[in-house]
C-alpha positions as CSV (number, residue, x, y, z in Angstrom):
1,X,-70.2,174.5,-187.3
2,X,-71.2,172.1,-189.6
3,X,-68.3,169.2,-187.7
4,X,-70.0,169.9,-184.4
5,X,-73.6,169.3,-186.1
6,X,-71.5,165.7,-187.5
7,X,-70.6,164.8,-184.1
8,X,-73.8,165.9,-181.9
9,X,-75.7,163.6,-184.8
10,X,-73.1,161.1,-184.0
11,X,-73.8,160.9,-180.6
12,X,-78.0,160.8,-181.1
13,X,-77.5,157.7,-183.1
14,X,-75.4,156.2,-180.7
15,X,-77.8,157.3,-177.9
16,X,-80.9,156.1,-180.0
17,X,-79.6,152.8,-180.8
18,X,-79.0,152.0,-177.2
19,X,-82.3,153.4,-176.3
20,X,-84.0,151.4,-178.6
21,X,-84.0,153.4,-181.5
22,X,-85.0,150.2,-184.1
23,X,-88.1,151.1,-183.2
24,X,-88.8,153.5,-185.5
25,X,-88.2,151.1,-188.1
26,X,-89.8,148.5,-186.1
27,X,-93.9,147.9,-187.4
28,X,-96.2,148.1,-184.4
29,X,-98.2,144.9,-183.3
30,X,-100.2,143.4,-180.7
31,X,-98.5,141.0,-178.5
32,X,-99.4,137.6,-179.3
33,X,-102.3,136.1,-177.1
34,X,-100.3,132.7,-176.3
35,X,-97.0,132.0,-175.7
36,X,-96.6,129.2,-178.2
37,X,-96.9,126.0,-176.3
38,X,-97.7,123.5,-178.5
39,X,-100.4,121.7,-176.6
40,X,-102.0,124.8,-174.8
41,X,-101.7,127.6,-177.9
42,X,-103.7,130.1,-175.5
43,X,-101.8,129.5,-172.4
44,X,-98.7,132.4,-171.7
45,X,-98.9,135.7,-174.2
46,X,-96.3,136.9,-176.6
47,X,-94.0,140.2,-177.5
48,X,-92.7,140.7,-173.7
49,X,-90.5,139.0,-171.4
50,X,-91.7,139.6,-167.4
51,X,-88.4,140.7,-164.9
52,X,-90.5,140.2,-161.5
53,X,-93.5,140.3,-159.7
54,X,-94.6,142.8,-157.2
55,X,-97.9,141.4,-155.3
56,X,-99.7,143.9,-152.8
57,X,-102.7,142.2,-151.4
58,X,-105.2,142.7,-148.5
59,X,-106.8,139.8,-147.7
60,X,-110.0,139.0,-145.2
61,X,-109.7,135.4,-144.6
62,X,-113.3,135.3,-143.5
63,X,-114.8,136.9,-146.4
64,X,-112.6,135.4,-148.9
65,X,-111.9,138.6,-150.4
66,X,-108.9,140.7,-151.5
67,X,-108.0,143.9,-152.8
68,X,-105.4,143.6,-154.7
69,X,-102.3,145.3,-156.7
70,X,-100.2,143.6,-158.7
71,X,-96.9,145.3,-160.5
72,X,-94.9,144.2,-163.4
73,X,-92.1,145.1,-165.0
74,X,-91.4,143.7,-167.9
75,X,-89.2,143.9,-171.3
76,X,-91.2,144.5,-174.5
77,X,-89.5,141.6,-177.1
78,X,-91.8,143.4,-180.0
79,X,-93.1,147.0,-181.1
80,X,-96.4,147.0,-178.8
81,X,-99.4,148.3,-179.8
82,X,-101.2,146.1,-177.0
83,X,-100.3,143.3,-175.0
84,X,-102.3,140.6,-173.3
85,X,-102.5,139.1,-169.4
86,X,-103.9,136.2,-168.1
87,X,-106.0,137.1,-165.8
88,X,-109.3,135.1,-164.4
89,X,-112.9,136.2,-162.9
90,X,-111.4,139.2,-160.4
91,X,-112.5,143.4,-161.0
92,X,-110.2,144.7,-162.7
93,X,-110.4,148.4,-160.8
94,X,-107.6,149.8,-163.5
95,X,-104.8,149.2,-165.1
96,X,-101.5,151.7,-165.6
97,X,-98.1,151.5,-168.2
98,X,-95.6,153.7,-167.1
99,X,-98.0,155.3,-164.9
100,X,-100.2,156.7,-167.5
101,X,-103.6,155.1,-167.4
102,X,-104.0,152.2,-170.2
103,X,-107.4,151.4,-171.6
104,X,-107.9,147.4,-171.4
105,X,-110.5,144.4,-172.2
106,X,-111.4,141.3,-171.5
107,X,-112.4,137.9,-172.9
108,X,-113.1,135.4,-171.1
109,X,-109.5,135.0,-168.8
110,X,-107.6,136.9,-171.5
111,X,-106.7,140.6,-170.3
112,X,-106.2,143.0,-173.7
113,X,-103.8,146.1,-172.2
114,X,-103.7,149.0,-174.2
115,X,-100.9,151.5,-173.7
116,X,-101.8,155.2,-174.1
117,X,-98.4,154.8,-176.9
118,X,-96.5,151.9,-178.3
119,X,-94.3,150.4,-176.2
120,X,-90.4,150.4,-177.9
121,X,-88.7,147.4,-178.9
122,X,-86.0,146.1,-176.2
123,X,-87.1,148.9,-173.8
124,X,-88.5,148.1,-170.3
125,X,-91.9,149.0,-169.0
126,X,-94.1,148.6,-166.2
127,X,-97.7,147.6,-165.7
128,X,-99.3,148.1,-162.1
129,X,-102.8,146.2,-162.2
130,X,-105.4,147.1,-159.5
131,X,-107.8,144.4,-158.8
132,X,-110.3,143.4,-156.1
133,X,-112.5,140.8,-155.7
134,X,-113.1,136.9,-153.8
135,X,-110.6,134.7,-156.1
136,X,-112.5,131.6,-158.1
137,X,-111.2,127.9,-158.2
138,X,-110.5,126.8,-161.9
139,X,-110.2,123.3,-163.6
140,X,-107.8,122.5,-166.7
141,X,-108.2,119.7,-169.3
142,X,-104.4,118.7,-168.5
143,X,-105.7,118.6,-164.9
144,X,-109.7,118.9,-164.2
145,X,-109.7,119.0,-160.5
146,X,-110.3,122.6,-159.0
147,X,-106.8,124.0,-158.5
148,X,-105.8,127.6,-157.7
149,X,-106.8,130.0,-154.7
150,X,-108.7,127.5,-152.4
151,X,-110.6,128.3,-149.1
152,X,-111.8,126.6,-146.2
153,X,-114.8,127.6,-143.9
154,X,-112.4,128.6,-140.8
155,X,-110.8,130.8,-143.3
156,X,-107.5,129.3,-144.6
157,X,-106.0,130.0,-147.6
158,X,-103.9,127.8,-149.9
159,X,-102.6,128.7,-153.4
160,X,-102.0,125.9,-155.8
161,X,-101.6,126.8,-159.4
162,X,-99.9,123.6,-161.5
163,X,-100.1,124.1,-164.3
164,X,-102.0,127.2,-165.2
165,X,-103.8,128.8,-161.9
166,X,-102.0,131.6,-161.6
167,X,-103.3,133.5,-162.9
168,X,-106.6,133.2,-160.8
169,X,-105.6,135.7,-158.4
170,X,-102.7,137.8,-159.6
171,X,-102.2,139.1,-164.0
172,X,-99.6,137.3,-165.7
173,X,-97.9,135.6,-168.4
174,X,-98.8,132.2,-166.9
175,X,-96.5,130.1,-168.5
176,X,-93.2,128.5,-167.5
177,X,-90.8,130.0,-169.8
178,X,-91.6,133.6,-168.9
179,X,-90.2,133.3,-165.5
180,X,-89.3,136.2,-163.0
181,X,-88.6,137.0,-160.0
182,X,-91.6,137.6,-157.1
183,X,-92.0,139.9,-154.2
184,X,-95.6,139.0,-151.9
185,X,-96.4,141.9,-149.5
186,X,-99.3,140.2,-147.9
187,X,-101.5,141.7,-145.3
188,X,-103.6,139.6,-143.1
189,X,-105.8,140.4,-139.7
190,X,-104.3,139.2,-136.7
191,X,-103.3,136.2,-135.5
192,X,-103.0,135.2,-139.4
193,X,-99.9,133.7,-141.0
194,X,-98.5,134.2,-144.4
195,X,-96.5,131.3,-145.8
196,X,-95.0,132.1,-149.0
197,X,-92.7,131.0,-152.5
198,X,-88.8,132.5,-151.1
199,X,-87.7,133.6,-147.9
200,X,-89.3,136.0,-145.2
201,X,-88.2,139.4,-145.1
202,X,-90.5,141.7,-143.0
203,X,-93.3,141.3,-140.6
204,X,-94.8,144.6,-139.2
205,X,-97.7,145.1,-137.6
206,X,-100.2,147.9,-138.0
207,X,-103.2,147.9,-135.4
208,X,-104.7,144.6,-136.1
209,X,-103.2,144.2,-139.2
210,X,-99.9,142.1,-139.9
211,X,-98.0,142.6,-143.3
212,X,-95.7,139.6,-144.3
213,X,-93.3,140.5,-147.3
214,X,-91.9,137.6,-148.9
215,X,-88.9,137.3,-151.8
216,X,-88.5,134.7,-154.6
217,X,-85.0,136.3,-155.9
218,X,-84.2,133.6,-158.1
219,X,-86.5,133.1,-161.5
220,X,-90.0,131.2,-161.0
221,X,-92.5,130.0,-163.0
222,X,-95.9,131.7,-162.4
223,X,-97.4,128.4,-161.2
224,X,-94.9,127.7,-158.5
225,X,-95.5,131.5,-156.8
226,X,-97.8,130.5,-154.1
227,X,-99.2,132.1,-150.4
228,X,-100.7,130.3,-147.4
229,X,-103.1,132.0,-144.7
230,X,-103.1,130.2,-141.3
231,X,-102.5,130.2,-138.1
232,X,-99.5,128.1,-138.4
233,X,-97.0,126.6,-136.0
234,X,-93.4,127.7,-137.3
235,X,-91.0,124.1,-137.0
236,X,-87.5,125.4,-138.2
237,X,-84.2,122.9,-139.2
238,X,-80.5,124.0,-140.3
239,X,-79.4,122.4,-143.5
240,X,-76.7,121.7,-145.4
241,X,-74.3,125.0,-144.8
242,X,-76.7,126.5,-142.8
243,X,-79.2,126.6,-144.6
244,X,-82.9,127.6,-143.2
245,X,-85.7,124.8,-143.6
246,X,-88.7,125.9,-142.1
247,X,-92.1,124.1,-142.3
248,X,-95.4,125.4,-141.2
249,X,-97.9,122.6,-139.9
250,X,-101.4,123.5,-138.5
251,X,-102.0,123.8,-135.0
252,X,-104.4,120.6,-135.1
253,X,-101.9,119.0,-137.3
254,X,-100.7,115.6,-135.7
255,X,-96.7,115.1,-134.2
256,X,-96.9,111.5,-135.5
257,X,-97.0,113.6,-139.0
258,X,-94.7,116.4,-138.1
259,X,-91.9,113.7,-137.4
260,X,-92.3,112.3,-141.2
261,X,-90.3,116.2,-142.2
262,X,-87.6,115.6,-140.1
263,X,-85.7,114.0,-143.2
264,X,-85.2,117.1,-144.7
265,X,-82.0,118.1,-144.0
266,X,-80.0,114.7,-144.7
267,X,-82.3,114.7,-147.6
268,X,-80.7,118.1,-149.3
269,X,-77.7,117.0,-148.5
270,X,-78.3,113.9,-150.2
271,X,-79.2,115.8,-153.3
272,X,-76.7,118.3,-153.2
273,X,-73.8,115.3,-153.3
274,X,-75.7,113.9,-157.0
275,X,-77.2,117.0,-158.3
276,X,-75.3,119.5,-156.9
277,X,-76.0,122.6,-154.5
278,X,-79.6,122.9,-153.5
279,X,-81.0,126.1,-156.1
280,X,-82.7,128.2,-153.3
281,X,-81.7,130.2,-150.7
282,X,-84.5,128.3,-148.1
283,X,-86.6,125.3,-147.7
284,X,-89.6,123.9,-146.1
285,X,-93.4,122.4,-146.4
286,X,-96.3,124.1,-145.6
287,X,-99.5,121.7,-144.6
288,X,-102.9,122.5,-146.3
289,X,-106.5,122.1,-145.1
290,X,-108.8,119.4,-146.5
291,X,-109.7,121.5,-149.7
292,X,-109.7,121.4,-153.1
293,X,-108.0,119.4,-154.5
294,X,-107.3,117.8,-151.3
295,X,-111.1,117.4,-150.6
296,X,-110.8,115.2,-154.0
297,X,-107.2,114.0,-154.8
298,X,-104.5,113.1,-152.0
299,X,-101.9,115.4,-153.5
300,X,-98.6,117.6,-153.2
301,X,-97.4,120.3,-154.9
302,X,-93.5,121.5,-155.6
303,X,-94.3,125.3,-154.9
304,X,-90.4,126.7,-155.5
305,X,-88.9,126.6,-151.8
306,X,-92.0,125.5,-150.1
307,X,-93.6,122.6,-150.9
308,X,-97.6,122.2,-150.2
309,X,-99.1,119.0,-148.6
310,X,-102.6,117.5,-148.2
311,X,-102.9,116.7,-144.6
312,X,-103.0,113.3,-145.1
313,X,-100.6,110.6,-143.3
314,X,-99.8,109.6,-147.3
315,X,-98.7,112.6,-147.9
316,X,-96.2,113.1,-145.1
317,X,-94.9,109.6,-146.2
318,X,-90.9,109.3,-147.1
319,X,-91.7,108.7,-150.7
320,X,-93.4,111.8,-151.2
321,X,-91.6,114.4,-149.0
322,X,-88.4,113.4,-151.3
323,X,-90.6,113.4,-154.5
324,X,-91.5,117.3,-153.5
325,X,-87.9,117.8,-152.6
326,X,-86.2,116.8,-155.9
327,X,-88.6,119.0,-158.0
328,X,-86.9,122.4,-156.6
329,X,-83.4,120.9,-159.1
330,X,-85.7,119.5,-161.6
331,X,-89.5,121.3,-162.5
332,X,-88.6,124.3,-160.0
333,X,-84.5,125.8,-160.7
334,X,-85.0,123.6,-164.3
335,X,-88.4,124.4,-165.6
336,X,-90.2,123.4,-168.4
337,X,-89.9,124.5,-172.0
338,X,-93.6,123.1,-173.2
339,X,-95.5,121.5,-171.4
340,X,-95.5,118.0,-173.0
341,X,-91.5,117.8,-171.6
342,X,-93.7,117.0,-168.0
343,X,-92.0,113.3,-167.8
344,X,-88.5,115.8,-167.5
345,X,-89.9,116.8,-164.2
346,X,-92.1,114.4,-162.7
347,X,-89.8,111.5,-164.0
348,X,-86.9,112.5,-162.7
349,X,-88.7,113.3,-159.3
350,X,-90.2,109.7,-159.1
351,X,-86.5,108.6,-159.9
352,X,-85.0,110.7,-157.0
353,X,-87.5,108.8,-154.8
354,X,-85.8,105.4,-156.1
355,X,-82.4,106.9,-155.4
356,X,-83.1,108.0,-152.5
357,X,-84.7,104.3,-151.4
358,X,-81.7,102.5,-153.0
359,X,-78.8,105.3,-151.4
360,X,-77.8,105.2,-155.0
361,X,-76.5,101.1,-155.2
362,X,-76.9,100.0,-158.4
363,X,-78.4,96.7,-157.8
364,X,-80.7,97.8,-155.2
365,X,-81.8,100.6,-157.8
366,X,-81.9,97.6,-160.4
367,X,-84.3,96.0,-158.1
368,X,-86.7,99.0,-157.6
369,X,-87.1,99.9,-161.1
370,X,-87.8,95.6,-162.0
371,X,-90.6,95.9,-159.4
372,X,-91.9,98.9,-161.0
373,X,-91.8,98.1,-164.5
374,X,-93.8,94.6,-163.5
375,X,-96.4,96.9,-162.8
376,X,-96.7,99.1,-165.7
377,X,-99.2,98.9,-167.8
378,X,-98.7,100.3,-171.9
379,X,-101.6,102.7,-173.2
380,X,-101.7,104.3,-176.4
381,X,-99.8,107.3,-174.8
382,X,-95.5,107.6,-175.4
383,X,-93.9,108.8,-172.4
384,X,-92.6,111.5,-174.1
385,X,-95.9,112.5,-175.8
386,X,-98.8,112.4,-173.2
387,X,-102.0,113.3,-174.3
388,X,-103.2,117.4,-173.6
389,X,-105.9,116.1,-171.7
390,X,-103.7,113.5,-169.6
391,X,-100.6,115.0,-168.5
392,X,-100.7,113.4,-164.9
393,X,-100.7,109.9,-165.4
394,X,-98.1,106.8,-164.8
395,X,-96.8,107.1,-168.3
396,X,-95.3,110.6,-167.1
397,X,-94.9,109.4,-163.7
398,X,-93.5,106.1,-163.5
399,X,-93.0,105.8,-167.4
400,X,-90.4,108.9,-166.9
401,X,-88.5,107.0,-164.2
402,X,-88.2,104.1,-166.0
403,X,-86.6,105.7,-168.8
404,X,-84.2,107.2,-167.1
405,X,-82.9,103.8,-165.3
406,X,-83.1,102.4,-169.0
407,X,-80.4,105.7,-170.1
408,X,-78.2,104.8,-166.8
409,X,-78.2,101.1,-167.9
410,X,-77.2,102.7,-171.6
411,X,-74.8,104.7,-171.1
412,X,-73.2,103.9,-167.4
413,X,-73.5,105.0,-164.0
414,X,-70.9,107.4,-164.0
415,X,-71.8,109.0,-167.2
416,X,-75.6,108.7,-166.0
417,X,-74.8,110.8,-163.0
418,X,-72.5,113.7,-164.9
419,X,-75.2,113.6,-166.8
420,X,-78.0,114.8,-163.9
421,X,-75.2,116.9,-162.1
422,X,-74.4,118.8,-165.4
423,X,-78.2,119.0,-166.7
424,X,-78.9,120.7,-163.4
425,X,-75.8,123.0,-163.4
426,X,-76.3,123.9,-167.1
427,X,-80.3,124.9,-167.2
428,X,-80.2,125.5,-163.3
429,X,-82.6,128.9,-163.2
430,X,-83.7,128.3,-166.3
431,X,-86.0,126.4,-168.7
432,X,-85.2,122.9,-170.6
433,X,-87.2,120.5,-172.8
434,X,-86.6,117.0,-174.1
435,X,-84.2,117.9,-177.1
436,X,-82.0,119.7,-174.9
437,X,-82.1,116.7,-172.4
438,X,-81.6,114.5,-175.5
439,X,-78.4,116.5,-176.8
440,X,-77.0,116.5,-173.5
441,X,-77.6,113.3,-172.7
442,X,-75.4,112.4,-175.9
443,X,-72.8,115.0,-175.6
444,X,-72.0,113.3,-172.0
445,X,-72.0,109.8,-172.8
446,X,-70.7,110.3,-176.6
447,X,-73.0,108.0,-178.0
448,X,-75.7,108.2,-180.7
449,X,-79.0,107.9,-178.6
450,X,-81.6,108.6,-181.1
451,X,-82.3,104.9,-181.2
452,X,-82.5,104.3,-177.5
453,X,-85.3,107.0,-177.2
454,X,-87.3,106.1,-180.3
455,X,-87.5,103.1,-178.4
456,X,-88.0,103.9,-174.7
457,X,-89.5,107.6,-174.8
458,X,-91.4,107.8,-178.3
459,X,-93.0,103.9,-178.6
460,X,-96.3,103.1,-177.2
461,X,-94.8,99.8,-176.2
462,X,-91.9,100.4,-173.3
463,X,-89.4,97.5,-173.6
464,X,-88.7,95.3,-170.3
465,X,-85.5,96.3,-168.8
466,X,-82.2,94.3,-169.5
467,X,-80.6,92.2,-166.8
């Protein structure tokens, strides 16, 4: 008797510990209330790592309202007591864990959840979110032009959330490093469009209703998860292997714009020849109405597999197709570990438009990046340490680029392009800051760089390129 009681111990302990059982030792605690970037402390929350995204919402175009339900499942990284969303301006109608009812709070855009008991250490859970409510534009010190769910009169929709805007119409952990993967199940009146982050996988129709489910399988960063309302005009192109890129213009939207898109898919193949294979299962643009920010700054954003454009001839230009393009290796499938590592993204972006324009010749690449640096202007920033209130400017931009044609002049062109093709392999659905850019940089070229970056990331004063 007392050899069965041994072995039907045994096997609890073995069953606890994979179920989590450190737990019981574990102290309870409320999940941090940022994620620990050091510029933005607040933005992201702590103690749980998101798996995906479910996001039911019912949308009047007209009205600008939605009623909403968002689901999350999620690992807890801590001993929960309580854990926190971001979450801005919308009713909250109630929130469940595990499907028992969870009391909650809020301050200001930071959502306090409650579960009915702790939440175990390593264990998954799930948090469904039921919300309602007409979705407010938001402006960031990093960024103060109105940026998330934006609305025009006739009643289209565009979502544009870099770098924290998110979280103004779904709850989440709205930072890049917690990244998941999203469903959208979108429902819209007829004749109404849903353009969405991943690749189309039902349409049905109910009365006059139309429900558009959309898929991000591969891990994104809450800012890139965006929808678009419209009633669009569907231009598709094959791509390298077959792949689908699929762009939805406007019906007023002009053919002498349309045309600019039709780079695409020598473009990815371009890119998949120096980076390797293009990160997403799908491609395309999506072409927004003249609102914010559009209605203030001639923009584009990298939303992961469909790229967002102002409806400006500027921004159906060459240059910045390509720019958009090059951020679903690097900022999209690479993201972000803080958000001061933004010249990663943005530099290496501006740089893909100068490889692009050069074919990848040296000298005519040499020539690009002479031009460019006769036009750059020092400030008190670094490249490599913009200021929290000035992420966006030519120090990230252009200051990025020229950095990296100052490493290819460093270290060779063939090590300079192992060294892209195996950043983007090694980090590809992941997340990556400058450190790790720095170490790989010198584990490819086997050379001490500390120097060369002091110099050319960390100074206020950029050298002039050599000869």
């Amino acid at each position: 008797m007392k050899k069965i009681q041994f072995w039907f111990m045994l096997l609890c302990l073995i069953l606890l510990s994979s179920w989590g059982c450190q737990t019981q030792t574990e102290p309870v605690v409320d999940g941090a209330s940022g994620i620990g970037d050091p510029y933005y402390p607040q933005m992201g929350n702590g103690g749980y790592d998101v798996q995906n995204y479910t996001i039911a919402l019912d949308v009047d175009p007209h009205a600008n309202t939605i009623n909403g339900s968002t689901t999350i499942l999620a690992n807890a990284t801590e001993h929960l007591g309580s854990f926190n969303l971001d979450f801005h301006a919308l009713t909250v109608n109630s929130v469940l864990v595990d499907n028992i009812p969870a009391e909650f709070s809020r301050d200001e855009d930071e959502m306090t959840v409650t579960p009915s008991k702790p939440l175990a250490l390593n264990r998954p859970f799930t948090v469904v979110v039921n919300y309602h409510g007409t979705p407010e534009l938001i402006t960031f010190d990093a960024f103060p032009i109105e940026m998330g769910w934006s609305h025009a009169q006739d009643g289209t929709i565009n979502v544009w959330g870099e770098p924290n805007a998110a979280y103004t119409w779904f709850p989440n952990n709205n930072h890049p490093r917690d990244k998941a993967s999203y469903r959208f199940e979108i429902t819209v009146p007829k004749p109404w469009i849903v353009a969405a982050s991943g690749s189309l996988k039902e349409t049905k129709q109910d009365g006059d209703k139309t429900l558009f489910v959309w898929e991000m399988e591969q891990p994104m960063a809450s800012y890139l998860a965006s929808i678009n309302i419209d009633q669009y005009e569907l231009f598709t192109q094959k791509g390298p292997g077959g792949m689908t890129i699929r762009s939805y213009f406007p019906p007023d939207y002009p053919e002498t714009l349309r045309i600019g898109f039709n780079i695409l898919p020598s473009a990815i193949d371009f890119f998949d020849d120096l980076f390797g294979p293009y990160p997403f299962d799908e491609y395309g643009v999506v072409i927004s109405d003249n609102t914010a920010p559009c209605n203030t700054v001639d923009t584009a954003l990298e939303v992961q597999s469909l790229s967002i454009h102002c409806p400006s001839e500027v921004m159906a230009s060459e240059r910045v197709i390509i720019h958009e393009l090059a951020h679903q290796w690097f900022g999209d499938s690479i993201s972000l570990e803080n958000w001061k590592d933004i010249w990663l993204k943005e530099g290496l972006a501006v740089y893909s438009e100068w490889l692009w324009e050069s074919k990848n010749d040296p000298a005519a690449l040499a020539r690009i990046a002479k031009l460019h640096r006769s036009g750059f202007f020092d400030s008190p920033a670094s490249v490599g340490e913009p200021p929290p209130d000035g992420l966006y400017s030519d120090e990230t931009y252009r200051g990025g680029a020229l950095v990296l044609q100052a490493l290819r002049l460093q270290i060779g062109d063939e090590a300079f392009l192992e060294l892209l093709k195996t950043y983007a392999e090694r980090y590809r659905y992941g997340n990556a800051g400058t450190d790790e850019f720095i170490a790989l940089a010198e584990e490819v070229s086997r050379q001490d760089l500390k120097g060369f970056f002091d110099q050319w990331l960390f100074s206020q004063r950029m050298p002039d390129l050599p000869d």
